[in-house]
SEZA-54328 format. One record per residue: x, y, z of N, C-alpha, C in turn; residue in three letters. Coordinates in steps of 0.1 Angstrom, whole numbers, plus 5000, padded with zeros to 4 digits. Example, Ala and Ser with C-alpha at 12.3 -4.5 7.8 and 13.67 -1.06 7.14 Angstrom:
513249435078512349555078513249675078ALA
512849785071513749895071512950005079SER
end
This chain:
112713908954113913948947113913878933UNK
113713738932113413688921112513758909UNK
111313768914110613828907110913968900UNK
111714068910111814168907113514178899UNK
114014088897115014068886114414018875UNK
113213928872112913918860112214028856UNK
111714108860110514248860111514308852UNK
112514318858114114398855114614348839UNK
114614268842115214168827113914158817UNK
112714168817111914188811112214348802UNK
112114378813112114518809112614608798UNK
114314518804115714508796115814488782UNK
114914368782115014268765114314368760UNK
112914398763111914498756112114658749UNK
112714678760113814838755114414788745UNK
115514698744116414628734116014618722UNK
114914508722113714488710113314658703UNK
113014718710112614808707113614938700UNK
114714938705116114998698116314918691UNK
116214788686116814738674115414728665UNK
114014698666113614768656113414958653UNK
113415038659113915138657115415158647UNK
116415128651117415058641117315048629UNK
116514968631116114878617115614948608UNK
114515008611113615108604114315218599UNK
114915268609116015388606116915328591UNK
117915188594118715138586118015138572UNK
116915108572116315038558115615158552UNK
115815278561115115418553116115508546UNK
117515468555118815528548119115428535UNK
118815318534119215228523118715278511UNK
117215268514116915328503117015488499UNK
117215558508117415668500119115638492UNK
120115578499121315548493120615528482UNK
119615448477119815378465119015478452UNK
118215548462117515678452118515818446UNK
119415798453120315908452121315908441UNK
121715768434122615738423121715818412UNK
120615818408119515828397119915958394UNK
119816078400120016218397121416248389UNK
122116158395123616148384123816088368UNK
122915958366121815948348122216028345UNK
121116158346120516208335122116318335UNK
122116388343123916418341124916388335UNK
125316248336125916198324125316198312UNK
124416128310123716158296123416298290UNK
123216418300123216548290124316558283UNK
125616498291127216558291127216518274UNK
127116358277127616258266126616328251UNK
125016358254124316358250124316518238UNK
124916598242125116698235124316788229UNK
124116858219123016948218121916858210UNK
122716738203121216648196121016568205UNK
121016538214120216478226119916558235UNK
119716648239119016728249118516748251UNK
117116768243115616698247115716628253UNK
116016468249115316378251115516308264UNK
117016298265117616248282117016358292UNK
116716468292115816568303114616538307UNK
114016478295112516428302112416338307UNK
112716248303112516088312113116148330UNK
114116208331114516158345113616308358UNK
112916338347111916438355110216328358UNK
110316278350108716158356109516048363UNK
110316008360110815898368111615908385UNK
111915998387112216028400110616028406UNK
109516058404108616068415108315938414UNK
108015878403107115758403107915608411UNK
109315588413109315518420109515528433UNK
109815688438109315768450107715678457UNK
107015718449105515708452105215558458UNK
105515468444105515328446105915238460UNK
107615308457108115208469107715238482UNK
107515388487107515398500106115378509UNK
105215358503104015328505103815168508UNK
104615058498104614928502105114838515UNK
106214918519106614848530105714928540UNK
105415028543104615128555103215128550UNK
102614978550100814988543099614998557UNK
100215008572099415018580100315158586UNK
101415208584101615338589100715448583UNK
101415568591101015668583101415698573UNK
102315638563102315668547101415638540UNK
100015558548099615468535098115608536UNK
098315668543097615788542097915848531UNK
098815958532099315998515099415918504UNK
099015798506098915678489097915728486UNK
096915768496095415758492094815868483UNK
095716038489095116148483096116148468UNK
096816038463097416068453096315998443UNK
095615968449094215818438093415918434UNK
093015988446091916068440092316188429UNK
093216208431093716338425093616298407UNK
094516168407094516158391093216048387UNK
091616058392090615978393090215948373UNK
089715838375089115828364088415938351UNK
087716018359087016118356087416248344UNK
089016218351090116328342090016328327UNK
090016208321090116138313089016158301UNK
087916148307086916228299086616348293UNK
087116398305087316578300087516608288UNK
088916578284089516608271088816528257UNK
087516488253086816398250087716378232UNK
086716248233087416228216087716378207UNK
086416438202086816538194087916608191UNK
088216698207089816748208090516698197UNK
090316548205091516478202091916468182UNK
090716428184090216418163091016538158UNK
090616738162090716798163092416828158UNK
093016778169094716828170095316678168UNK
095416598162095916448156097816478159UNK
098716538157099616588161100216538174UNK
099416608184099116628197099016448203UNK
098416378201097816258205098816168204UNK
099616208190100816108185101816128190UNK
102616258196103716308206103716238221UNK
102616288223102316238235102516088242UNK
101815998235102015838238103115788237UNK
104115898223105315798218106115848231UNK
106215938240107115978248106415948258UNK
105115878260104915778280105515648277UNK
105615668262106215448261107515468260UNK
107915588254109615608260110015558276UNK
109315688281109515718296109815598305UNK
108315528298107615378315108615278308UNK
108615258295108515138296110515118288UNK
110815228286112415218288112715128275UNK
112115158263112615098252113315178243UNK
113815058233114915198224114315298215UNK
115015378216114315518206113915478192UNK
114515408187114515318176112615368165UNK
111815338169110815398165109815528166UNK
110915568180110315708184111015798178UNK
112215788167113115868162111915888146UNK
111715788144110515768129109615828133UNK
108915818144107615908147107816038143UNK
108816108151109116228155109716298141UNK
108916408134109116488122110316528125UNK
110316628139111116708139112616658135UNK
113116538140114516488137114916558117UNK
113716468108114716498097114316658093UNK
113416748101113916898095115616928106UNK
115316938115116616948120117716888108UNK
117916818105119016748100119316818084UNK
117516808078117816908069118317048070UNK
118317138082119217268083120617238083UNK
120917128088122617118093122817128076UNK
122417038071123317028055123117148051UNK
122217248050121917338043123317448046UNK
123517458063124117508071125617488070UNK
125917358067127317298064128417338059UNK
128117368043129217418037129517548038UNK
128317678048129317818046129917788060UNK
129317728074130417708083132117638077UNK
131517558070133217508071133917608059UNK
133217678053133817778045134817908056UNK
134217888066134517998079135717938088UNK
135917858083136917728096137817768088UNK
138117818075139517808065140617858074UNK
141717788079142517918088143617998071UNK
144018078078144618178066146318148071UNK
147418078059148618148059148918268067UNK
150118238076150718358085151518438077UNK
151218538080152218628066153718588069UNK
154418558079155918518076155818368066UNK
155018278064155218198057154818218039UNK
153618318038153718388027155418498024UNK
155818548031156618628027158018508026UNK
157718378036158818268026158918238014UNK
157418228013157318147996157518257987UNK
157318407989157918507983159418507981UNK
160318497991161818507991162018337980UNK
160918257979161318127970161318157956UNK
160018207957159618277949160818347937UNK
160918437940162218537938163718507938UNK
163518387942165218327942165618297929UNK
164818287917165518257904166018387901UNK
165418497901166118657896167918667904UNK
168118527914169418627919170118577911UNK
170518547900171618507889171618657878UNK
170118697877170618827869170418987876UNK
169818957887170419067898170819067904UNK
170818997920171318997934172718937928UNK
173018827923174318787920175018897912UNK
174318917899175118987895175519097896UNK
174819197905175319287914176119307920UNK
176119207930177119157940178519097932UNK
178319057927179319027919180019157916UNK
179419237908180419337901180819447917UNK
180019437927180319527936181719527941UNK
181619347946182319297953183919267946UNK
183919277937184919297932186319377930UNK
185919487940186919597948186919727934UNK
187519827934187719957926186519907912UNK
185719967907185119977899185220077889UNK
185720047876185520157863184520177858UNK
184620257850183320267843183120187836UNK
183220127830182619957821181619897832UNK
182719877846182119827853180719887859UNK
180820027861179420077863178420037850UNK
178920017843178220047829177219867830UNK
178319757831177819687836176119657844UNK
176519727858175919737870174419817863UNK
174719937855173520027846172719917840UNK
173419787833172419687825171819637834UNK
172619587843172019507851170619567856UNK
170419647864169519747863168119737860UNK
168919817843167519787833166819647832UNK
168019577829167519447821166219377834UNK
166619417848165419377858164719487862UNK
164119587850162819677848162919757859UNK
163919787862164019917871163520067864UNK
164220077854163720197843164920277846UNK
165020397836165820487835166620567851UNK
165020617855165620697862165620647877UNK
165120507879165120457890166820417891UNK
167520397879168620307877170020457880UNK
169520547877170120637875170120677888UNK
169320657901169320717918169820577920UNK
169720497918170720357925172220417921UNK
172720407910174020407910174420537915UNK
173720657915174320797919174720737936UNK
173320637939173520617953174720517957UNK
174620407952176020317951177620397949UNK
177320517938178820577934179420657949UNK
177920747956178520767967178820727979UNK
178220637983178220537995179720417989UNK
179620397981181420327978182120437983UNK
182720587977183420647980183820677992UNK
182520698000182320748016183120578024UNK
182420478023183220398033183620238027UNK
183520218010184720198009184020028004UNK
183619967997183519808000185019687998UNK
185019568007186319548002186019357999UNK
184419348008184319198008182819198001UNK
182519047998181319037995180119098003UNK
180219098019179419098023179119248028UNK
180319338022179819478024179519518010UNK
179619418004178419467991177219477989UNK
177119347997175419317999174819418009UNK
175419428019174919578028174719688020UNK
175519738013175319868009174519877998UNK
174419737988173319717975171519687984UNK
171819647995170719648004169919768008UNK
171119858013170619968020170120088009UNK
170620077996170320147982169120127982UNK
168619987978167519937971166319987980UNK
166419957997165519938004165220128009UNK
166320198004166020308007165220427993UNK
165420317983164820417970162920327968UNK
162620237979161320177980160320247994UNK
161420348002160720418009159920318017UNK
160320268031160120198035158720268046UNK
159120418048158320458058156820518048UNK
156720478043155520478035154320398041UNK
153120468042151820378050151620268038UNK
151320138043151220038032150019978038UNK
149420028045147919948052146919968045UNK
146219908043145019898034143519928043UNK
143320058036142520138045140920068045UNK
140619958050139419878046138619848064UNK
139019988070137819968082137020048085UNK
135620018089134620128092135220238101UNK
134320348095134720528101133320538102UNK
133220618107132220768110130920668108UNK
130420578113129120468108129020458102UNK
130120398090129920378082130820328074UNK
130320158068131520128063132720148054UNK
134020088049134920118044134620088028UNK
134720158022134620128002136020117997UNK
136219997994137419997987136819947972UNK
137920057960137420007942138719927945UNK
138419817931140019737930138919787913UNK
140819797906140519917892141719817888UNK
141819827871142419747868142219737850UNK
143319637843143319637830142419527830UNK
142019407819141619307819142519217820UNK
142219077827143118987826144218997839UNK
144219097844145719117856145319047869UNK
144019017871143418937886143119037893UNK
142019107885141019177895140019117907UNK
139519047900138718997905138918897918UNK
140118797913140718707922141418797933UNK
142218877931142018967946141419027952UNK
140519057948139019107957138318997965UNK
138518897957137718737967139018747977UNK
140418757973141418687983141518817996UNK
141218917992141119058000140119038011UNK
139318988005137918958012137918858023UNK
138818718020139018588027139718698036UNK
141118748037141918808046141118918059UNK
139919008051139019058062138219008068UNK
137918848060136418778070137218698082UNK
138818658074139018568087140018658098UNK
139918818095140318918110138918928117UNK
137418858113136718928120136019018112UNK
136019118100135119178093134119108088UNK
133219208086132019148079132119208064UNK
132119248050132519228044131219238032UNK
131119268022129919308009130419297998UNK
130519207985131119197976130419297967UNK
130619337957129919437946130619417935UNK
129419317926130419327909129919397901UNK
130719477897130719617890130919567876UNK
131719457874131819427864130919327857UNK
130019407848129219337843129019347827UNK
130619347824130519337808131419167804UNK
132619147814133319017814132718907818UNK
132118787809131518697811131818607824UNK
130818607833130918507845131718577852UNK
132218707850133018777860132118797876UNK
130518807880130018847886130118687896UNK
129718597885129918457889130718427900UNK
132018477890133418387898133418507912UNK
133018627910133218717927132218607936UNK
131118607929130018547940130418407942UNK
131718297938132118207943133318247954UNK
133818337951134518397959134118397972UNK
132418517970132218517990131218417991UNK
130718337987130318187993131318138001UNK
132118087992133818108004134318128014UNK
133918258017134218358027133018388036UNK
132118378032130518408039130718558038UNK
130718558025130218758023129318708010UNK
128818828014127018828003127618927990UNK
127018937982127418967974125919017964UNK
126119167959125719227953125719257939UNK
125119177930124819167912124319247903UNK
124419257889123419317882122919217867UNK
122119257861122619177850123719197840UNK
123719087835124619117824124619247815UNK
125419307813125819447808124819527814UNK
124919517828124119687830125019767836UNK
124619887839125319967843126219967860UNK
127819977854128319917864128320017879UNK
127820137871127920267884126620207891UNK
125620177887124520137892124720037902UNK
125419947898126319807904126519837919UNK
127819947918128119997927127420017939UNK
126920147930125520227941124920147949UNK
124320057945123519957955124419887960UNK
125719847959126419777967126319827980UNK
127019957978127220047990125920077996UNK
125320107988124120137998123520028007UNK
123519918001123319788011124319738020UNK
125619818017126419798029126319898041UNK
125920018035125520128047124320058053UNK
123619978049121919988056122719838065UNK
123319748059123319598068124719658081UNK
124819778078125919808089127319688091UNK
127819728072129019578071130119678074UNK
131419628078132719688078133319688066UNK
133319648055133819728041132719678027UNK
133219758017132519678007133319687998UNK
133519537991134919567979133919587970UNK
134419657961133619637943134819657934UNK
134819527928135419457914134519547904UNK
135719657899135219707888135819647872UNK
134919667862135319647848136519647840UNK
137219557840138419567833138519677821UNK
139419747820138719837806140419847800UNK
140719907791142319937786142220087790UNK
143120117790144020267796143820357780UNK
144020277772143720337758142520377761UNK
141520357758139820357759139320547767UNK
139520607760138820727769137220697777UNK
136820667767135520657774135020557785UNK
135720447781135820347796136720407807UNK
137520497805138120537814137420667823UNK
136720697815135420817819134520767828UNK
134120677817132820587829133520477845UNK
135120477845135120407861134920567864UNK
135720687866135620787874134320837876UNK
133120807866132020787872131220737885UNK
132020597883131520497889132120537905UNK
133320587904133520637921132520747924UNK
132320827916131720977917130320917926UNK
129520807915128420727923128220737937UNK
129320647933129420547949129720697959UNK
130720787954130720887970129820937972UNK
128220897966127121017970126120917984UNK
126720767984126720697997127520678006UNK
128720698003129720648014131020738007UNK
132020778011133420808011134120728006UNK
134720667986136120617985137320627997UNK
137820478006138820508011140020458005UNK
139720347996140720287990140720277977UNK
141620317970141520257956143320187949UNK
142520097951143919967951143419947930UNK
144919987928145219957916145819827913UNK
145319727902146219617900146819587887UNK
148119567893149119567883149519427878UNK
149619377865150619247863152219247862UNK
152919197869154219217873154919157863UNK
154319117847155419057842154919137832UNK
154119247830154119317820155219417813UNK
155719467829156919587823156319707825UNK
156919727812157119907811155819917810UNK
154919837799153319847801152519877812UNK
152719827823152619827831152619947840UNK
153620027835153920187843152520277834UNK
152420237821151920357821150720287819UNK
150020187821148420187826148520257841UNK
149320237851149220317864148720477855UNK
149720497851150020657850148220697841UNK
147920647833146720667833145420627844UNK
145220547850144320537862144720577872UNK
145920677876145820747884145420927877UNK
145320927867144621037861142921037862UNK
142820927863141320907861140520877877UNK
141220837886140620827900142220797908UNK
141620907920143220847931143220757933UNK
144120707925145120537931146120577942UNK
145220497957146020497968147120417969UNK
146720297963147820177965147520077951UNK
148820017952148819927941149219777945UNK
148419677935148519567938149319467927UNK
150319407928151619297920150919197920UNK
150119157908149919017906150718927899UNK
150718827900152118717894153118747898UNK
153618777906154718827911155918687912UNK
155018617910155918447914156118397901UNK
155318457891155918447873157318507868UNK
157618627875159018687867159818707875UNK
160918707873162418677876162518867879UNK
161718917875161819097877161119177883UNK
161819237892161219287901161319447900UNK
161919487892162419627890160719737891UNK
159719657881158319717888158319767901UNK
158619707905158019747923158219887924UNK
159919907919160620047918160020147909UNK
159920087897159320197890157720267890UNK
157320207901155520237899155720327913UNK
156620267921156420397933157020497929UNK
158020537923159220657919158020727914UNK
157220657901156620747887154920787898UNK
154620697901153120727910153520797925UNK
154220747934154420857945153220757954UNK
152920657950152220547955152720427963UNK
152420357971153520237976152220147972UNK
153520047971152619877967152819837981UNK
151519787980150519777994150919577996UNK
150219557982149719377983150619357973UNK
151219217974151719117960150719017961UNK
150918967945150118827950151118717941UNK
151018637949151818537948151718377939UNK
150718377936150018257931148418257929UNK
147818137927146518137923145918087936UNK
146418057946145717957957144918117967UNK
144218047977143218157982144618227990UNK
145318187999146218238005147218347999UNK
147518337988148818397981148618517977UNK
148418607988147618727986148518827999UNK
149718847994150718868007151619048012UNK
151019088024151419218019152719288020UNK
152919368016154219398006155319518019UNK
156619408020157319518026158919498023UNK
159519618020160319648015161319588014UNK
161519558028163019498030163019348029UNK
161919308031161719108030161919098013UNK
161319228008161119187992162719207987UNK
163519297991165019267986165619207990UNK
165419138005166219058009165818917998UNK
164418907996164418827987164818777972UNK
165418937966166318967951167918937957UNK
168418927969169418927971170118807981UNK
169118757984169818617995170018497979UNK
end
């Protein structure tokens, strides 16, 4: 019995012994993988942090370094197992012999090659700072030379654009000096209950003196004489309604005032901007331009004008600006010619419009006035005129009406463009270019800055002669 309780208890310990190194073995194989497992998470963080200029470089290292201390460690503690089998066929594989292969010459051969290579195994093994492997490597300063080259038309593209309710503020600011010799004084004489004739006669200066014209002034008051009668004004503020509802109804509100500048039928939109000299041709065609690149158009400048010194210049600083390309000629050549190729290189790059800034010319001038209707004639034998935006200066006046009235003799003027509009206290233009043209003003422009380029609608613009 003795005996056969220690046989028993032998037994016992030995099983024991043998489940706790079992254990063991097991414990110390899960350790280390615990400890192999953090490493795959590195190079993750580092892509994140690392961004598109580091992304080379954190990807490589953590693809050689996961095997190699794979290989190393698990073969050291298991040197009489069966691991130390697989140590063996990894010796032969990468043998001395390899080495030769690729003999000096090659190497002589491709010098490039030899120099990449070493700076990135002494990266890898030996984990030092990039510090000299940034100097080796060419590629760093061409990359760096593209970003600068690249720089200033991206951030030309970041410009955000004025919301048109905050341009149509600084318009109503704009316009707030005129209400002492219109909106006040309108109101004034309206509101003042029974009106005589003196008093109309009044109301008639008033009128004129803010470039309404004859006969624009003559359908306001017919309109005011009847709408008093009908229901009567007795306070200020049914003055302002009914001097409202006059004004905003002789500007024809239901008039299309969209500016026809999007591709049709495959093929892009041609807008002329036509004009006297000096009114801001040119500056609205750049600010036209900013407005279509930052909805998303793509966009073709064309300077036509190549008799006005640096006129071609200042367009082509325009779409640098904007990232629209732009189409030149030389100095005094032919502006129809100008054109032609504009368009035609907008039809071939498949752009959504092409503005062309044509020649400032005078209205007097027959023959300059001959050669723009040329110049459209050109251009429709590549693409369809859809727009032709006339621009006007708003503190010219009466002058003013009749350069329209001549350039719409010489090419359909669709729409018309108010430059300086933030110069004069008078607004009566607005009235007399749609009455006498049968045209609506499409754009004002408001100032010299790239934004102030704001489009035109009826009722904000008299609430603006009248708040």
């Amino acid at each position: 019995m003795t005996t056969t309780t220690l046989i028993w208890i032998i037994v016992v310990v030995a099983a024991l012994l043998v489940v706790a190194l079992v254990t063991g073995v097991v414990l110390s194989r899960r350790r280390r993988i615990s400890l192999t497992e953090p490493e795959p998470d590195k190079p993750a963080k580092g892509y994140r942090a690392g961004g598109a200029i580091t992304f080379n470089a954190p990807t490589a290292p953590p693809v050689v370094e996961r095997p190699e201390p794979e290989v190393v460690e698990r073969p050291g503690p298991a040197s009489g197992a069966s691991p130390a089998k697989p140590v063996t066929p990894p010796e032969p594989v990468a043998p001395e012999p390899v080495a030769p292969e690729p003999v000096a010459p090659p190497v002589s051969t491709a010098p490039p090659e030899p120099v990449e290579h070493p700076v990135a195994d002494r990266t890898e093994v030996d984990g030092q700072p990039g510090v000299g492997d940034d100097a080796a490597v060419p590629r760093d300063s061409v990359k760096r030379g593209f970003v600068e080259v690249d720089l200033p038309e991206q951030a030309s593209e970041i410009d955000e654009i004025e919301p048109t309710e905050g341009r149509l503020e600084r318009l109503r600011g704009r316009l707030s000096r005129s209400r002492s010799t219109f909106g006040q004084g309108l109101l004034g004489l309206l509101g003042a209950g029974d009106l005589d004739e003196d008093s109309w006669t009044d109301v008639e200066d008033t009128l004129l003196m803010a470039d309404l014209g004859a006969a624009v002034t003559d359908q306001v008051v017919g309109a005011l004489r009847a709408q008093i009668a009908a229901r009567g004004v007795r306070t200020s503020d049914d003055a302002r309604a009914l001097l409202r509802d006059v004004l905003v109804g002789v500007l024809h509100p239901e008039m299309d005032r969209s500016v026809h500048a999007l591709p049709h039928s495959g093929k892009p939109a041609v807008v002329l901007v036509v004009g006297v000299n000096g009114v801001g041709k040119t500056t609205t065609t750049g600010k036209l331009a900013r407005v279509l690149v930052a909805d998303g158009r793509t966009v073709l400048l064309g300077a036509a004008d190549t008799f006005r010194a640096a006129a071609a210049d200042q367009l082509e600083t325009w779409g640098s600006r904007v990232g629209a390309s732009t189409v030149r000629g030389a100095e005094g050549a032919d502006p129809a010619s100008v054109a032609f190729e504009a368009v035609k290189r907008g039809v071939e790059a498949g752009v959504d419009t092409v503005l062309v800034d044509t020649a400032g010319r005078l209205h007097t001038k027959t023959g300059l006035m001959d050669e723009l209707g040329k110049v459209k004639r050109v251009v429709e034998k590549q693409a369809a005129v859809d727009e032709v935006l006339l621009v006007l200066d708003a503190t010219t006046g009466q002058n003013g009406l009749t350069q329209a009235r001549v350039f719409a003799e010489v090419v359909d003027v669709t729409g018309i463009v108010l430059t300086k509009l933030d110069g004069t206290a008078k607004g009566g233009i607005v009235f007399q270019v749609q009455r006498e043209l049968g045209v609506p003003v499409k754009l004002v422009g408001l100032g010299e800055g790239a934004d102030h380029l704001a489009p035109f609608e009826p009722r904000a613009f008299v609430d603006a002669l009248l708040d």
